[in-house]
N, C-alpha and C positions, 0 to 999 in steps of 0.2 A: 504494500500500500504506500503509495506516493503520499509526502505530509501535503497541508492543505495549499494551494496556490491563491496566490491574490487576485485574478484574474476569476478563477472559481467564485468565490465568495461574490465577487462584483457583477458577475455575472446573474447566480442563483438571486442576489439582494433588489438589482434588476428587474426580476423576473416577478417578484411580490410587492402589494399595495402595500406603500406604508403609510396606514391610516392612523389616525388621530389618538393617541391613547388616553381618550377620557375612561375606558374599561374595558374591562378584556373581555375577547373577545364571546360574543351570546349574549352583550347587552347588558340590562337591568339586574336581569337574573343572574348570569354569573356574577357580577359587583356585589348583588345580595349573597350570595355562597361565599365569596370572597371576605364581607363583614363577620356569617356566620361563623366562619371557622376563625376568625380571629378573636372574635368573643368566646370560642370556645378554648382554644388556647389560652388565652388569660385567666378562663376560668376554675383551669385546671391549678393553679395555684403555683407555689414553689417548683421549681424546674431542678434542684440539684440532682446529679447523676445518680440513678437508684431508687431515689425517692420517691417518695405517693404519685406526686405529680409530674414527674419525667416518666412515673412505667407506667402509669392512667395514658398519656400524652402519647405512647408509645403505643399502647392496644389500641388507642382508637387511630394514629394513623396505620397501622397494622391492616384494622378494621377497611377502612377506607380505598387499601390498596385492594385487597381482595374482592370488594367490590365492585372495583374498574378493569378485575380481571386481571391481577396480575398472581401468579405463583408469591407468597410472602412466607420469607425465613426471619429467625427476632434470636441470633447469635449473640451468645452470652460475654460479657467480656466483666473484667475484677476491676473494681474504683474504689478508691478510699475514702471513708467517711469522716466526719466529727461532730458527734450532740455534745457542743459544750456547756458544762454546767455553771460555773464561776470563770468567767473571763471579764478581768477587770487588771486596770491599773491605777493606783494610789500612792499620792504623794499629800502630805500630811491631813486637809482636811477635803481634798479635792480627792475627787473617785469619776472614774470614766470607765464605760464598755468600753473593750475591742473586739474586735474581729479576729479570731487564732488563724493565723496565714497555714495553710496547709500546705504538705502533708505536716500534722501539727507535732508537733516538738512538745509537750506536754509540761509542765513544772509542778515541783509536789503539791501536794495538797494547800502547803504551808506558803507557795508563791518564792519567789525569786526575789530579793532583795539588793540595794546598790544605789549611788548617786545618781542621778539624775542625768545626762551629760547630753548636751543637743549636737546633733553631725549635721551639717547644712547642705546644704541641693549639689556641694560638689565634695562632700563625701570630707568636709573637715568637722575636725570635733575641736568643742570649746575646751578640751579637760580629758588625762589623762583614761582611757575606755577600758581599762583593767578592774574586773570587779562592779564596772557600772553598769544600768541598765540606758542602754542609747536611743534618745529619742531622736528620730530621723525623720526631718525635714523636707519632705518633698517639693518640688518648685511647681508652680502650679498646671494641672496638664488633666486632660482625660485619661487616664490610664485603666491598665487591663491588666497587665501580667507582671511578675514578680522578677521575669524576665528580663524584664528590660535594664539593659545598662542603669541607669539614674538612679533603678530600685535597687537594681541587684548587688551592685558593684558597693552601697554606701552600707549595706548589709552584714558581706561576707566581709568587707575589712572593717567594721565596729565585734562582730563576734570574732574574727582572726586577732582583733587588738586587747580580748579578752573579756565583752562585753558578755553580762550572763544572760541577758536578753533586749531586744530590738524592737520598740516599737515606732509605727512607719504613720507619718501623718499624710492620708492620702487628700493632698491637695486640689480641688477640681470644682467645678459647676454647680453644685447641691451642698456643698460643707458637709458632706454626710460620708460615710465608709464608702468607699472603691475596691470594691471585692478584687482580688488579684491573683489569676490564674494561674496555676503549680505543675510543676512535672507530677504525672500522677504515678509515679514508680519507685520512687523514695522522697523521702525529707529533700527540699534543698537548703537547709539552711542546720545547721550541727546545734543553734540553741534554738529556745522559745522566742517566735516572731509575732508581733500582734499588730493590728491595725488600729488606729483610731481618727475619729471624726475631727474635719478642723475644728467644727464650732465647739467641741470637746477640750480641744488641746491647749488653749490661750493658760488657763492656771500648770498645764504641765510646763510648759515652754518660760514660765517666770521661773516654776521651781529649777528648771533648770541653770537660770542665770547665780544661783546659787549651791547648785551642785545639791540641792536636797536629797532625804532619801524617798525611795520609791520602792514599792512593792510591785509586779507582776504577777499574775496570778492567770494559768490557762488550764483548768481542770474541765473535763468530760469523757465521755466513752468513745472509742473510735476504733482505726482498723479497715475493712474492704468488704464490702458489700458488689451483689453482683447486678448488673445495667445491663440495658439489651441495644443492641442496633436493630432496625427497623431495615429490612431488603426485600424491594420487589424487582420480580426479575420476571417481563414478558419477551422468552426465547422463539424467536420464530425460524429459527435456521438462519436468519439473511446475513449473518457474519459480520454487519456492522449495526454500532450499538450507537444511543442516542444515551446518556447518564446525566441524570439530575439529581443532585444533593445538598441537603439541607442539615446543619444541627437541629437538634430540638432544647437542649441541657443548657443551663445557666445557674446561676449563686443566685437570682432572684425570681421574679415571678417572669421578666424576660418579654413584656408585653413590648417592648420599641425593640428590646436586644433582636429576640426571634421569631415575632408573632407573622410580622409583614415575610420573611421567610416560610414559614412553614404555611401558612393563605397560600401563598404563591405557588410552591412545590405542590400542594393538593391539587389546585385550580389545574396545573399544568397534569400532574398525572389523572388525572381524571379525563383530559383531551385526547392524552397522546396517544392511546393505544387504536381511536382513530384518524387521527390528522395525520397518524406517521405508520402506515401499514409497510413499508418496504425498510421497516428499521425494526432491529430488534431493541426492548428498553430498560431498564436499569432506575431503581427509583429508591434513593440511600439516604437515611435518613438515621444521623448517627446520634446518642449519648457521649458519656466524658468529656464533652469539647471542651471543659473548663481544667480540664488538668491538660490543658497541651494537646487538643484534638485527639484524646488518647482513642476514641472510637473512632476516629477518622482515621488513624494508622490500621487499625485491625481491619475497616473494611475496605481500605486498600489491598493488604495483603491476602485477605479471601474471598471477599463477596463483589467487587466493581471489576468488570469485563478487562480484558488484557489494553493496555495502549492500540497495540495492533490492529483491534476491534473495535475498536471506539472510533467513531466519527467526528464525534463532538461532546461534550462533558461542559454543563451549566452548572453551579457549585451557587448557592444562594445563602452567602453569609448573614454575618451581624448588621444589623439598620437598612433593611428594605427601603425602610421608610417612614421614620421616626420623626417625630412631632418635632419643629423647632420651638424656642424658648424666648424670649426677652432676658435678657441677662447683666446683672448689674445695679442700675440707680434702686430700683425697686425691686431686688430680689427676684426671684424666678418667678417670670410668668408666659404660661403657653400660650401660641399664635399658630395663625393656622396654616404657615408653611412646613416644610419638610425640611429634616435636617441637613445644611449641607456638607459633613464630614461622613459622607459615603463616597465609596471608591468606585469605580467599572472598570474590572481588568479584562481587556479580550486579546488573543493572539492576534498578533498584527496585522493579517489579512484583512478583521473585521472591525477595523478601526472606522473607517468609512462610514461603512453600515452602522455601524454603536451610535457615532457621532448622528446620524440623519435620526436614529430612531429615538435616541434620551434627550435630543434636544428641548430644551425647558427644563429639565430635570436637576433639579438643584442638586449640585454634587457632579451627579453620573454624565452630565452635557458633553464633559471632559475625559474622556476616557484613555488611559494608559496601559499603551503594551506588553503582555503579559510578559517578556524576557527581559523587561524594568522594574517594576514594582508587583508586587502581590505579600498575601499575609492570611495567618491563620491556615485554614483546612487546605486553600486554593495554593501557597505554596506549594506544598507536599504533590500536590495534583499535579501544577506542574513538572515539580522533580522527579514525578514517576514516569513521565514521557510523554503522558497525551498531547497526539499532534494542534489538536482544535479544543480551545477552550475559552471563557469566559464566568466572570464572578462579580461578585462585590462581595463588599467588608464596610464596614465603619464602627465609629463611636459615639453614639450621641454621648447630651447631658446625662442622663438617669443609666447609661451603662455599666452596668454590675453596681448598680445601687438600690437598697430598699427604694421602694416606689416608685421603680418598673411596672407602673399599670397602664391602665387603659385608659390614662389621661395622657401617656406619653406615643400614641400611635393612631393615626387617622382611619378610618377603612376606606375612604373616597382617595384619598394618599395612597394605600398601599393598592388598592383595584387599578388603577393607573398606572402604579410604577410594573405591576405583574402584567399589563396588558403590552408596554415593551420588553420586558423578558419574554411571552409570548409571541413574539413578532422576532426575536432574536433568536429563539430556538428555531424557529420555522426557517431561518434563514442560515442558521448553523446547516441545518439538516439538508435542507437543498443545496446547499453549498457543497457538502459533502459528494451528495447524490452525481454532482456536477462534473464530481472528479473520479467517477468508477466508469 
């Protein structure tokens, strides 16, 4: 199989109307199926991997696929948990929640004790981090992962300088905890890591200019619990595959993070098995994503069709299509555009087309080459070889934040944004068609 040509694609893009994406397409009706399943998504509650509402989330799109006639397997794969019971930090008359950064590092019962000592956004500390407990400064950002340089780097060298635990002020949009995603296969961090809220931390952040002392404390049960992937596969012989996937899993209830995704991925596999008879389909729908796309590795490695096979692979990440905000003078308040820190990554060929079809599309209008930029699940996609691809990603405000609900996600928003992903798969797919 020859990879995909530019000439293909502009060819097949060509050859289809590219109509208006007030709604995908069937009109009223499908935009209504479209709101439905986002209110049911949300309804489904907390989304952590394993959990009530990730394996609810799970059986009913399960549900869903078999009713569009696809063959559905729900491959089991191990995630780690933590019901924390006592997670606090205290420094004389001041007491704040945190967040236990996973995989959690646990502290006895009796909490972790030590100075105070602040590390600032370039990973200096004000005071000797031997024995202390390091509060660490984040500079202000939407953040995700624990991963990231800025997180990780001011971390390992506070606990390498002897710090008995780390707690991490996630700076951003909301003043509220930034859940931050973990390698889900070990601890990355050798002590006790916690999170806590800016509007929390101002009395820790004095005590620290005194070097006070401070207790840590991260008690609960934990360990690995088992999560399922969600795979439909409708094999027809024809040797090449059409693949759509979506996470479902998040640290919140995931209504902006995943909702406008997983609408999407329905609407679409509910089409395809007839708008696309001379393809065979693929419809992936994974858990773990919050420990490092840990279910997105797994169903790589057994359940998504070989590169060879693949035609085309649409990957329908974080912020479909997530409510913008008002930000600032008066505190957060919602407005009824769309967030614009969503990504469109498509392989180069279908730059053209992207650009004709998101046009308007706050964010996505802009679309970048997948051998440039990508992140999260689409990554890995890439590096596994598929010739033809495209995705997004983003971060809103409320990403990995309590109060991820259905004030942070539109459905006249996300019915729109799904109805050019619908128009982009169609033009993947003919594109493909173009070059056998």
């Amino acid at each position: 199989m020859n990879d995909p040509s530019r000439r293909g694609f502009l060819v097949a893009a060509g050859a289809l109307p590219l109509t208006a994406a007030a709604a995908p397409t069937g009109g009223a009706a499908a935009a209504n199926r479209v709101a439905a399943d986002l209110q049911t998504y949300i309804g489904l509650g907390n989304k952590q991997s394993g959990g009530t509402g990730d394996n609810a989330c799970g059986h009913w799109l399960a549900t869903e696929l078999e009713t569009a006639g696809f063959a559905v397997r729900k491959p089991v794969l191990s995630v780690p948990f933590f019901d924390g019971a006592h997670c606090t930090i205290q420094a004389g008359e001041a007491r704040a929640a945190v967040w236990p950064q996973p995989i959690v590092v646990p502290t006895p019962a009796s909490g972790v004790s030590g100075p105070l000592v602040r590390v600032d956004r370039d990973g200096q500390a004000s005071a000797p981090l031997a024995g202390a407990i390091a509060l660490i400064d984040l500079p202000y950002g939407r953040w995700s992962s624990a991963l990231a340089k800025p997180i990780r780097g001011p971390v390992d060298g506070a606990i390498a300088a002897g710090a008995k635990a780390a707690i991490v002020i996630t700076n951003g949009p909301t003043g509220k905890i930034i859940a931050l995603n973990a390698d889900g296969r070990a601890p990355m961090f050798a002590a006790p890591v916690g999170l806590i809220a800016p509007v929390d931390a101002g009395p820790f952040l004095k005590a620290a200019m005194t070097h006070e002392m401070a207790t840590v404390t991260l008690t609960g049960a934990g360990g690995r619990r088992p999560a399922f992937n969600v795979v439909g596969r409708m094999d027809r012989g024809k040797g090449r595959w059409l693949t759509v996937s979506t996470p479902r899993s998040g640290w919140t209830d995931c209504a902006g993070e995943r909702g406008g995704g997983i609408a999407a991925w329905l609407h679409l596999a509910r089409k395809a098995p007839a708008l696309f008879p001379d393809h065979d389909l693929a419809f992936l729908c994974n858990s773990g994503h919050e420990y490092e796309n840990l279910g997105a590795e797994e169903a790589l490695k057994a359940a998504a069709p070989k590169p060879a096979e693949t035609q085309f692979w649409l990957h329908l990440g974080a912020n479909l299509a997530a409510r913008d905000w008002h930000e600032g003078l008066f505190g957060l308040a919602p407005i009824a555009g769309t967030d614009s820190q969503r990504y469109l990554v498509v392989s180069p060929p279908l730059l053209p087309v992207a650009r004709r079809l998101f046009a308007g599309f706050a964010g996505l209008e802009t679309p970048y080459p997948s051998d440039q930029l990508s992140a999260g699940e689409l990554t890995a996609i890439i590096a596994a070889g598929y010739p033809s691809v495209a995705g997004i990603f983003g971060v809103h405000r409320f990403h990995h934040v309590e109060g991820d609900d259905a004030r942070c996600v539109d459905a006249a928003a996300v019915a729109a944004t799904t109805a050019a992903f619908d128009e982009l798969l169609r033009v993947g797919a003919q594109a493909s068609m173009s070059r056998l």
